[in-house]
C-alpha positions in Angstrom: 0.0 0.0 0.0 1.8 3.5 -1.0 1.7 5.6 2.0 3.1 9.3 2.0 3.2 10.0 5.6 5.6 8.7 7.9 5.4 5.1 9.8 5.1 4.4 13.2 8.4 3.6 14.7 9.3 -0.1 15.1 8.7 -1.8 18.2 6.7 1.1 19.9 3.7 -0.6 21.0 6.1 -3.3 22.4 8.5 -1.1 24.2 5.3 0.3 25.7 3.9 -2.9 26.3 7.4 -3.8 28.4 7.2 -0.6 30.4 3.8 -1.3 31.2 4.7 -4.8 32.5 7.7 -3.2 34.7 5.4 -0.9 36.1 2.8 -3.6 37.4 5.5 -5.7 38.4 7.3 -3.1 40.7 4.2 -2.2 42.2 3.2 -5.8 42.8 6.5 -6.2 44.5 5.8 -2.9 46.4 2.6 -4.1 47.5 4.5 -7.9 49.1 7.6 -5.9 50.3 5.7 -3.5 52.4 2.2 -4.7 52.8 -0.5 -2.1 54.1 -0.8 -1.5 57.2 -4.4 -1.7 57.2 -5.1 1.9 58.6 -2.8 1.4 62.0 -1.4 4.5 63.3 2.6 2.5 63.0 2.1 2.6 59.5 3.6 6.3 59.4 6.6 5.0 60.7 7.3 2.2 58.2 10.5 2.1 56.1 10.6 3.9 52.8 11.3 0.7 49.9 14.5 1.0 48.2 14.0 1.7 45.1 17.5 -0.3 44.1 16.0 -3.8 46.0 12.9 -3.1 44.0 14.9 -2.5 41.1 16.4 -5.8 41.6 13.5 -8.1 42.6 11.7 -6.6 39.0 14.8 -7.5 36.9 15.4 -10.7 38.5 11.4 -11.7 37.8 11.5 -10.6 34.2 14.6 -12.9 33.7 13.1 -15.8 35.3 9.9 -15.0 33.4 10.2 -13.7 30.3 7.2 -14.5 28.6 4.8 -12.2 30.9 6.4 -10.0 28.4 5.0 -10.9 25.2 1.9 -11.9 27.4 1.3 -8.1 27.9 2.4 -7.4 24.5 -0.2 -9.7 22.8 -2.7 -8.3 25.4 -1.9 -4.7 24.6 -2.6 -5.4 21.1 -5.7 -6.9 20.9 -7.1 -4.0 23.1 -5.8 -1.8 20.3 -7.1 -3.7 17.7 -10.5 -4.4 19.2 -10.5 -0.4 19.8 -9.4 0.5 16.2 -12.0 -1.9 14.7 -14.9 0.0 17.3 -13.7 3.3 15.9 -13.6 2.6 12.5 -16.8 1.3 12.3 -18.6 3.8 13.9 -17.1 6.5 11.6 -18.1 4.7 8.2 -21.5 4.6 9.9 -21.2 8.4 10.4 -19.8 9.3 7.3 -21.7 6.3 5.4 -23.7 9.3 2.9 -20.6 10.6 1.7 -19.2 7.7 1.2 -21.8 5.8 -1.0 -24.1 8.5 -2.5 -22.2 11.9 -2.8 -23.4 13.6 -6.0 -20.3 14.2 -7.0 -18.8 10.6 -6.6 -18.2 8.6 -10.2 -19.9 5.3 -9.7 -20.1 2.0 -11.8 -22.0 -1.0 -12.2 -25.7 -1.3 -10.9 -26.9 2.1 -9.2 -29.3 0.3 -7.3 -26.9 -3.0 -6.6 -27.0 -4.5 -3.2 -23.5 -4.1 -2.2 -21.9 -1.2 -2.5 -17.7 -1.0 -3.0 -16.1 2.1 -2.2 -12.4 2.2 -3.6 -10.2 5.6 -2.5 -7.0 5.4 -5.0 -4.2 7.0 -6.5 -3.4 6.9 -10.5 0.4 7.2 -9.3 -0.5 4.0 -7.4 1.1 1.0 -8.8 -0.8 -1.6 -6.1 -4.0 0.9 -7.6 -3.0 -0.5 -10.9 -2.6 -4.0 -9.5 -6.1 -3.5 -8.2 -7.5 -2.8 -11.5 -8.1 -6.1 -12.4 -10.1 -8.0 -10.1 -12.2 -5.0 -9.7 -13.2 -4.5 -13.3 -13.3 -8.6 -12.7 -16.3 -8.3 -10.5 -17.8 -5.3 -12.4 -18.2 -7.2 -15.3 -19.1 -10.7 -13.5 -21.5 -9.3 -10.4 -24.8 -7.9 -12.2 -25.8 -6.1 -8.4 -22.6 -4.5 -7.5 -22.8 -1.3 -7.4 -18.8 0.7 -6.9 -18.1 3.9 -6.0 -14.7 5.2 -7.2 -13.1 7.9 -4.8 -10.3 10.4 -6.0 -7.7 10.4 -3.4 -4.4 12.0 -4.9 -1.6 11.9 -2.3 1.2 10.8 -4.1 1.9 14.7 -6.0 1.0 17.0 -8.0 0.4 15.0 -11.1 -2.0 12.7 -8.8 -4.1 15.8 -8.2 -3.9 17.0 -12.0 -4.7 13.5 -13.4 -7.9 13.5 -10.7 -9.3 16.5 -11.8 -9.0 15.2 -15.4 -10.7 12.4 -14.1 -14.0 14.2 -12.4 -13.8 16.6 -15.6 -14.1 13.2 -18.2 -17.7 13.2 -16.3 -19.1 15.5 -17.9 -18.4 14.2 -21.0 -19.6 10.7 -19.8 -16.6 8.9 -20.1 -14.9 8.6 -16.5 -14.9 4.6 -16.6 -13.0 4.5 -19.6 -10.4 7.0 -18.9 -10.5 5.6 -15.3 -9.0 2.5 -16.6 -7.0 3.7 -19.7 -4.6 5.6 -16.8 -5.0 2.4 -13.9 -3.9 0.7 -16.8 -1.3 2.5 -18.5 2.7 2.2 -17.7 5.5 4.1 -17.5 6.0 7.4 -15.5 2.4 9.5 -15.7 3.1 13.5 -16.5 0.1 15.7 -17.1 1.0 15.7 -21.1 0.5 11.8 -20.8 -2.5 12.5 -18.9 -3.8 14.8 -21.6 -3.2 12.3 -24.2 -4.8 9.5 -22.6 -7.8 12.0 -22.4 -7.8 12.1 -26.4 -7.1 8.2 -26.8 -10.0 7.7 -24.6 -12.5 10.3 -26.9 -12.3 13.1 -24.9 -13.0 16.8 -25.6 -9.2 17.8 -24.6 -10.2 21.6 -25.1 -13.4 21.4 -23.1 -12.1 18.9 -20.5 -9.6 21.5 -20.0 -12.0 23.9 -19.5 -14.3 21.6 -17.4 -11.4 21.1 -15.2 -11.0 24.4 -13.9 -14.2 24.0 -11.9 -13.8 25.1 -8.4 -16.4 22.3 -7.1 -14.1 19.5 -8.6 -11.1 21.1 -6.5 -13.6 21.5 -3.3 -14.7 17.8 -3.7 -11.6 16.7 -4.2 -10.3 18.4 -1.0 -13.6 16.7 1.0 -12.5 13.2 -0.6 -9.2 14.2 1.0 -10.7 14.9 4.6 -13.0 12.1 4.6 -10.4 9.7 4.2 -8.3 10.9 6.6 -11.1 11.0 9.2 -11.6 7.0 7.9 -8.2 6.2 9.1 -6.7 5.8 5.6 -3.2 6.9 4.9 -2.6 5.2 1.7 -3.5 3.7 -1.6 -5.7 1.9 -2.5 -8.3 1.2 0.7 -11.4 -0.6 -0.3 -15.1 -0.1 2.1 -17.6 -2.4 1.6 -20.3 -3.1 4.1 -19.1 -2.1 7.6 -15.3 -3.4 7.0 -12.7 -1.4 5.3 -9.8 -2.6 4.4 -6.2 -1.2 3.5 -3.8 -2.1 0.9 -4.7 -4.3 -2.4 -6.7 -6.9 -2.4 -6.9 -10.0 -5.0 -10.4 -11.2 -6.2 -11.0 -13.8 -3.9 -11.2 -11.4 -0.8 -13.2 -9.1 -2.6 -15.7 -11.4 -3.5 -16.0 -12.5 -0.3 -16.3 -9.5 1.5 -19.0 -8.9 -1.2 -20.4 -11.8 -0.2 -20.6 -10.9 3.1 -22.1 -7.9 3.4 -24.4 -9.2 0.9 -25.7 -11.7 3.7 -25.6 -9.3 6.5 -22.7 -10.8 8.1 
């Protein structure tokens, strides 16, 4: 998956994960040095811990038992995951309008299919172009699949030009087929290429030039942008369908059966 923005350093989640472990052991150990006193006036006068002992008795249990480690890594994790999955399911339930019926969204297939497969992309995306195939696959096979094809240029300038060119070629009624005249052309993309791809496809070039220069196309483009930030999704391509959204390119077989099972409710 092509991702502009920078990565989470390695090993955070688990150096966090140790930390936490250290700090639960060390107050465990606190807890059977110097139990509680259970309210008694004494207690005021009970020895401070030292903090090296304590040190001590923590390192000397994390050797002898290292895998309460990857226990509270493993634990850690699944809370975040679970958490993740929570959160980005409520926001495609949020933002499920704009996602599936935004005027301004290109969309293919059946209008009134029962599945509906949102796919955010970049025409500078070469897993996008991988993509192109087993989604024009099931455009072509599934006769109530409905897809809704989502502008997201991150990867430069010439992204951004080649998407406007994109929601201009609706005007004239041809966004499919220059959709997947650029997913599948190769080489290095520059707006001339763009522009001759336009004509190959037969295009207007002087009026989709014109066309192109509308500021809603810009604004939309912009929203697109926003929303799939808001989504959680950093990179190209990211696929929606039902309540699960996925990251990264998928092959056929997954996408049919996460067609299949929103299809079924599941």
């Amino acid at each position: 998956m092509n991702n502009p923005q920078a990565q989470a350093k390695p090993g955070g989640v688990a150096a966090k994960a140790v930390r936490h472990a250290i700090i639960v052991i060390a107050a465990a150990t606190l807890a059977a040095t110097f139990p509680a006193s259970g309210g008694r006036a004494e207690s005021a006068a009970a020895p401070a811990p030292d903090r090296d002992a304590v040190r001590k008795i923590v390192k000397e249990y994390l050797l002898e038992h290292p895998e309460i480690i990857e226990d509270a890594i493993r634990v850690l994790q699944a809370r975040r995951e679970s958490q993740e999955r929570d959160r980005v399911q409520a926001s495609l339930r949020q933002h499920g309008e704009a996602l599936r019926a935004h005027p301004m969204s290109p969309v293919s297939g059946n209008p009134n299919g029962d599945v509906t497969l949102v796919e955010f992309f970049d025409y500078q995306c070469g897993f996008c172009k991988r993509s192109l195939k087993p989604v024009m696959d099931l455009l072509e096979t599934d006769k109530q699949l409905r897809i809704v094809w989502k502008e997201f240029p991150i990867l430069g300038p010439v992204s951004r030009f080649a998407a406007r060119t994109a929601m201009a070629s609706v005007k004239q009624g041809l966004y499919l087929e220059f959709h997947v005249a650029v997913m599948g052309s190769r080489g290095r993309l520059t707006e001339q290429r763009v522009m001759d791809i336009a004509g190959d496809v037969g295009l207007d070039v002087q009026r989709l030039r014109r066309d192109m220069e509308d500021p809603d196309i810009e604004g939309y483009l912009d929203e697109t942008i926003h929303l799939a930030r808001t989504l959680g999704i950093n990179g190209t391509p990211a696929f929606v369908i039902g309540d699960t959204l996925v990251p990264g390119a998928v092959g056929h077989a997954r996408l049919k059966e996460l067609i299949g099972k929103a299809r079924s409710g599941g």
